[in-house]
N, C-alpha and C positions, 0 to 999 in steps of 0.2 A: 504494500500500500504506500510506502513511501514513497516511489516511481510516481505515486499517483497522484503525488498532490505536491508540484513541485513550492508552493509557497513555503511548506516545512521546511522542503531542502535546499531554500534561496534564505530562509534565515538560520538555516545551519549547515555552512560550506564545508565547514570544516570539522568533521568530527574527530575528536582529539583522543576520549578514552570511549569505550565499548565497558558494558560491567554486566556482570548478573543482576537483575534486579533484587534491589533492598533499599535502603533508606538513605536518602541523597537530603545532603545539608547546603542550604543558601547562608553561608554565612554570613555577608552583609545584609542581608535581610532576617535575618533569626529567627531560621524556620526551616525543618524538615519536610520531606518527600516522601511519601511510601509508595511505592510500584510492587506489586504482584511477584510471588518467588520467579514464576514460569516466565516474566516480561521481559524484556531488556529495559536499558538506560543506555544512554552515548550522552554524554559532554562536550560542550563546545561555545570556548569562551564566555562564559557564566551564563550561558541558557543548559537546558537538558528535556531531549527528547525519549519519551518513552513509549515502546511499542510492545505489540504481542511478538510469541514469535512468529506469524505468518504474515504479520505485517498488516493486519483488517485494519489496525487502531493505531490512530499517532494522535501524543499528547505531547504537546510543545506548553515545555513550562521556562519564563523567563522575568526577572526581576525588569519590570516596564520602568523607563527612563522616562517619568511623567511628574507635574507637581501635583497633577491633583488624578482621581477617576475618569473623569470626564474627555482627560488629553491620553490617558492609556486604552478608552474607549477608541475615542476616534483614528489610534492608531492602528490600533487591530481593525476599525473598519475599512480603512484604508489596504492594507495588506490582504484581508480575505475579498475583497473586491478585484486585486489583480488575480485572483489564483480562481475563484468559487464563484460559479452563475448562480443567477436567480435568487441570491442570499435574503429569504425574507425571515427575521426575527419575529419571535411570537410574542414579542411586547410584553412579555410576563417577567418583567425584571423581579429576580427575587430577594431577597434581602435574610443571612441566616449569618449564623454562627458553628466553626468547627470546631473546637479547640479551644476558646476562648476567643478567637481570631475572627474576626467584623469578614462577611462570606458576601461580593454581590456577583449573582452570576442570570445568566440569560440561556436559551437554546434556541437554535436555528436552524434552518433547511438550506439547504443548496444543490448546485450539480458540478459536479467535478465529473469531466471526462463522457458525457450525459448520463450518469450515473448520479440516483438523489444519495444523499449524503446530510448525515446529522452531525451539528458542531457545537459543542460546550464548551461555553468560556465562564470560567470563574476569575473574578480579581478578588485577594486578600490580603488585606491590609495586618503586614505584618509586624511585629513585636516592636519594631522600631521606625515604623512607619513608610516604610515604602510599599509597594504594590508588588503582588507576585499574580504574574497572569501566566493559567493553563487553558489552554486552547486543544479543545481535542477534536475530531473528527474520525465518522466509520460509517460506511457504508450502511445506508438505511437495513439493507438484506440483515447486516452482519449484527445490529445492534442487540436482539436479545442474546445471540450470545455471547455478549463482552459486558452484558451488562453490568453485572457484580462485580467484576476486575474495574472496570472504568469507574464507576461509585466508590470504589475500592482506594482508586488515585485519589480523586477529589476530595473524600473523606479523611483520608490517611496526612491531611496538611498539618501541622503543628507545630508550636513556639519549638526552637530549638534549645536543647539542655546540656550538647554536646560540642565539642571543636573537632568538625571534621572536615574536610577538605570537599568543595565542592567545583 
């Protein structure tokens, strides 16, 4: 699925490590990642992309270089509009908590490749106040069966208590 949505692999050119998935720390941002044992991770210059392994599912998580929501919104609009047709959002902005961690996310349709395609973007504003946005995407077919692993990422966010290397 990576092949398949080049917008993941124009914001991450370079992939630097490959890992088994486990628990990936945003240091500057103080806050943990959890990916699925069976998923990967790849890092690349402080974003991290995680996949299944057949690749159905990409979840691109990246500390947004924004001041406020509103500009790490509009950036990600901007980027799934080069990549994703037809992108209509279901205007059901949500508003939750994971962790203790303030949770605002949306869902949306599109077509990649004319293929429909479901995309989840959460931003959460982390321990120290920056924005950590995961932006995930899978083929409408492939969605109930990732669904637990995917709810699984998004869930698994949390204040960091550790110094690990991300």
């Amino acid at each position: 699925m990576l092949n398949k949505f080049p917008f993941v692999l124009g914001l991450a050119l370079f992939v630097t490590n490959a890992a088994t998935a486990e628990e990936w720390t945003f240091t500057e941002g103080k806050v943990d990642v959890h990916c699925p044992d069976h998923w990967k991770a790849e890092t690349d210059d402080g974003s991290l992309i995680i996949h299944d392994k057949d690749e159905e599912v990409v979840i691109y998580v990246e500390l947004v270089d924004a001041k406020n929501l509103d500009d790490a919104v509009k950036h990600l609009d901007k980027e799934l509009e080069k990549h994703v047709k037809n992108v209509k959002s279901n205007d059901d902005v949500k508003h939750a908590k994971t962790h203790g961690l303030d949770v605002v996310w949306v869902e949306a349709t599109g077509k990649i490749d004319d293929k429909d395609v479901h995309i989840m973007v959460d931003f959460v504003t982390t321990p120290n106040h920056k924005v950590l946005m995961l932006c995930g995407i899978v083929e409408d077919a492939k969605w109930d069966k990732h669904e637990k692993d995917i709810e699984a990422v998004y869930e698994g966010i949390k204040p960091s208590d550790k110094k690990k290397k991300k």
